[in-house]
N, C-alpha and C positions, 0 to 999 in steps of 0.2 A: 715218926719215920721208922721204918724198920728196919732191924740190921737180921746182916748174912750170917748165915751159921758159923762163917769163921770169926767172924767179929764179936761172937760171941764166947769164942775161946779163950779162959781166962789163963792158961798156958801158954800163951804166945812169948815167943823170947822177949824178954826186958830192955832189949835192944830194938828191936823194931817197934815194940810202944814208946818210946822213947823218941824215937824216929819221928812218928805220924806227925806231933804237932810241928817240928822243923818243915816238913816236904808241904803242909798245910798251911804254913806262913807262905812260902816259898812261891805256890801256885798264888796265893792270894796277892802277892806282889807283882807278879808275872799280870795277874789277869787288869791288876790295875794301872799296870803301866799301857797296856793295850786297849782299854776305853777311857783312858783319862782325855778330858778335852784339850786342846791347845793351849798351851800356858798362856795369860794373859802380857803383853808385853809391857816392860815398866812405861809410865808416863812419860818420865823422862830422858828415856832411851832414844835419842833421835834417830839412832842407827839403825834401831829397830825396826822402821818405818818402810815397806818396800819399794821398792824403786825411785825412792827419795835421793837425788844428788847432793852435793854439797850444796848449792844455793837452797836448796828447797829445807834443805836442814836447819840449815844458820835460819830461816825465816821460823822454822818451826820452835827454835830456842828461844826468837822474838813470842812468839804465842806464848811459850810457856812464863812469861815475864807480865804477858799483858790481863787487865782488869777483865773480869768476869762481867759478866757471864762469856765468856767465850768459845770457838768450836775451830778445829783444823779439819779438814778435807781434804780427800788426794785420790786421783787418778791413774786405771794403770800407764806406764809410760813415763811418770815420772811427774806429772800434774798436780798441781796443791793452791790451795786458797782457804784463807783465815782471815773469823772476825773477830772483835772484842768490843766489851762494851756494852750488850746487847740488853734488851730490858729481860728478856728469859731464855733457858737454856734453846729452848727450841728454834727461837728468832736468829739467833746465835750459830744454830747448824742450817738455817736456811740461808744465811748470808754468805758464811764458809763455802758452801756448795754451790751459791750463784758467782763465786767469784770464782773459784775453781773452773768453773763449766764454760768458763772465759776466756781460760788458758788450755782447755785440755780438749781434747778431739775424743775420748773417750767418757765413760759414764764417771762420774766423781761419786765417793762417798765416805761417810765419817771417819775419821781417823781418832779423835779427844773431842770433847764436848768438858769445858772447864779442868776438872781435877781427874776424867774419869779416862783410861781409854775404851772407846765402842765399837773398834774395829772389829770387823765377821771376816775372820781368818779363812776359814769356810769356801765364805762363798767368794773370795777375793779370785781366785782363778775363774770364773763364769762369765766377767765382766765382760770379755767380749763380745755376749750375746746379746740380744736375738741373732742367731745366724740366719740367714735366707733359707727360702726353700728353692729348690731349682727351678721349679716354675718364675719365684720371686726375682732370681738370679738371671735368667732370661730377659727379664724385662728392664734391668738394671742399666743406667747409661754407661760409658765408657770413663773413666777415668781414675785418678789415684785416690779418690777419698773415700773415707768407709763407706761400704754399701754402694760402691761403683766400681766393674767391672775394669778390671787394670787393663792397659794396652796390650797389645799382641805384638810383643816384642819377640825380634828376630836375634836369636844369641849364635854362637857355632858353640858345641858342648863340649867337653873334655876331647873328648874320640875327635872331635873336626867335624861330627858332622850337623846339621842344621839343627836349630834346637828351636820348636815353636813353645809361646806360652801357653798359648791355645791347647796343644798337645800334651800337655799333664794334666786336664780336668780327672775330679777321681783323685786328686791328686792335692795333700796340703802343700803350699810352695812359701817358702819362708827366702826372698828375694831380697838382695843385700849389694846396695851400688858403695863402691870404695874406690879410693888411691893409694897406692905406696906412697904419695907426694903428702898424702893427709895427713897427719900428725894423731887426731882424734880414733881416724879408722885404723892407722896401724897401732896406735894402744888395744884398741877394744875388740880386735880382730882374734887374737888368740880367744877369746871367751865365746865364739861358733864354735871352736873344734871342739871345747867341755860338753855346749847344747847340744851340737851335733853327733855325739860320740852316746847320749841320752838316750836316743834314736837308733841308733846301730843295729840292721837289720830289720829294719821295717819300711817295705817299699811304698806304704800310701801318704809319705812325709818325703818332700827333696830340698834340699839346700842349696841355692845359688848364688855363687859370688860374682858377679860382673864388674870389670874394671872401666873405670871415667878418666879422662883427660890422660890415658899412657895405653902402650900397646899391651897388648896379653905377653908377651916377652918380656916388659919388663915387669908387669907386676906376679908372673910366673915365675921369674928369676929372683924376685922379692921374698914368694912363700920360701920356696927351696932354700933361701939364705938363712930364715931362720924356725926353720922346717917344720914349718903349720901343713898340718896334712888336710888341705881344703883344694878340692878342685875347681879350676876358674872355669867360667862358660864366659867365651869371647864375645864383647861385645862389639867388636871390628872397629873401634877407637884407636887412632893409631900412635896418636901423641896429643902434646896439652892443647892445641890449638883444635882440635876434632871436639867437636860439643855436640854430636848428634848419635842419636842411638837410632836404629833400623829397626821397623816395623815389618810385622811378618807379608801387607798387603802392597811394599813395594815403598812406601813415604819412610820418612825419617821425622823425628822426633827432636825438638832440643833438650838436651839432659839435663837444664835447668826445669824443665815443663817436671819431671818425675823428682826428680833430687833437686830440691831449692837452694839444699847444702848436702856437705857428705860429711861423715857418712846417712847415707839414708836406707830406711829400710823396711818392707813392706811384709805382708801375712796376707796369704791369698788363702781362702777357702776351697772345696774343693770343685766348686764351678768358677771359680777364676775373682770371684768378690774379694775385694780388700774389706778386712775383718779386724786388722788394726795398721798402723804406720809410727813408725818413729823418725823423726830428720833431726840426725845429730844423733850422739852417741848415747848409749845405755850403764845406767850404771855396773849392771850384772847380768848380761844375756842369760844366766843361766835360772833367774830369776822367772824366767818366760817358760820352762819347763810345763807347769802346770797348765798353762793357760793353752799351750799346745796340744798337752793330751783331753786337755777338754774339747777344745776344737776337732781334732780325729775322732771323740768319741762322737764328734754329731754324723748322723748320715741323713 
């Protein structure tokens, strides 16, 4: 290698040769904190695990108890399946996965295979993919399960005035049916305003809260009480006995047909495909982060 003419100055202050090798470790620390790969998470960390509830954990401690050859599996959404026993590792992660793919509406994949964990940190945000193409999305039937075209529901917006779903294609739509009556949805309700605060200033992402079984008054007068800065889009429900949500072509819908339970809550892409669903609550919405900017990144 060659050095510069001043590097060749054997007069340099004894302070700043002194120097070089500190500023030299220095950068060298820097540089490997920034391509170092994702720590691997201990085996035994169940908490580690994402979007792993408590049930799904306590099953996961069962795993880590039971005879080998065994493998745990898990889904984004909160999905898991585990085998033991198996005559080889591999038998082992195909079992994990077929039982997972039984409970979960999404792509399952390895989490631990016996002593090791094989989780791809990586690529755990992509899972929602394949996304449709618009062509694809056209041809897609109407309804709430992935890869079917959500209903064209008729909301009134913040402002009062008519809100089509139809009308935000172009548009990611992260759709979220609740009660104040819910128990579930008013815990896990403050954890949109972290996701949604993520977002802040970026118009090709919107956030929609619709309320079930109570009017927008009172679940308006619910946020304000303990001052979640989420705006409601009305879904003309006016108390517990109203169980029908309004379609934008003039029919009504029962809001058992969309939410089987509440909270429920959907991921539209941005020709109006549902891309993922959750019914029932999340451990950590803000865990979904990623899995959002990947989705915005598809066009």
């Amino acid at each position: 290698m060659q050095t510069s003419p001043i590097d060749k100055q054997t007069a340099s202050p004894p302070r700043m040769r002194s120097s070089l090798p500190y500023f030299a470790a220095m950068l060298a620390l820097i540089a490997a904190a920034f391509s170092a790969e994702p720590r691997a998470a201990k085996l035994a960390d169940s908490a580690a695990i994402p979007h792993l509830d408590a049930r799904g954990q306590a099953a996961y401690r069962e795993f880590l108890a039971a005879e080998p050859h065994r493998a745990f599996a898990i889904a984004p959404g909160g999905g898991w399946g585990w085998s033991q026993d198996a005559a080889t590792p591999e038998m082992a992660q195909a079992q994990a996965h077929a039982t997972c793919s039984q409970h979960a509406r999404q792509t399952c994949v390895p989490y631990a295979v016996d002593t090791r964990v094989v989780f791809d940190a990586r690529a755990w945000p992509t899972l929602w993919r394949p996304y449709l193409s618009a062509a694809a999305a056209a041809r897609a039937p109407t309804g709430t399960l992935r890869g079917e075209r959500f209903p064209d529901l008729l909301l009134s917006a913040p402002n009062g005035r008519p809100w089509r779903l139809s009308g935000q294609r172009s548009k990611v739509v992260v759709l979220h049916f609740w009660g104040s009556w819910c128990p579930s949805c008013v815990r896990e309700l403050p954890q949109f305003e972290s996701l949604q605060s993520a977002f802040k200033g970026r118009n090709d992402i919107v956030f929609v809260y619709t309320q079930a079984r109570e009017s927008a008054a009172t679940a308006r007068q619910w946020l304000r009480q303990r001052k979640l800065a989420l705006a409601l889009h009305d879904s003309g429900v006016q108390d517990q006995r109203d169980s029908q949500f309004r379609l934008a072509d003039g029919r009504a819908i029962a809001d058992r047909d969309i939410a089987p339970v509440f909270p429920a809550t959907y991921v539209l892409d941005r020709n109006g495909v549902v891309v993922f669903s959750l019914l029932g609550s999340a451990r950590d919405w803000t865990e979904y982060e990623p899995f959002l900017r990947d989705l915005l990144a598809h066009r």
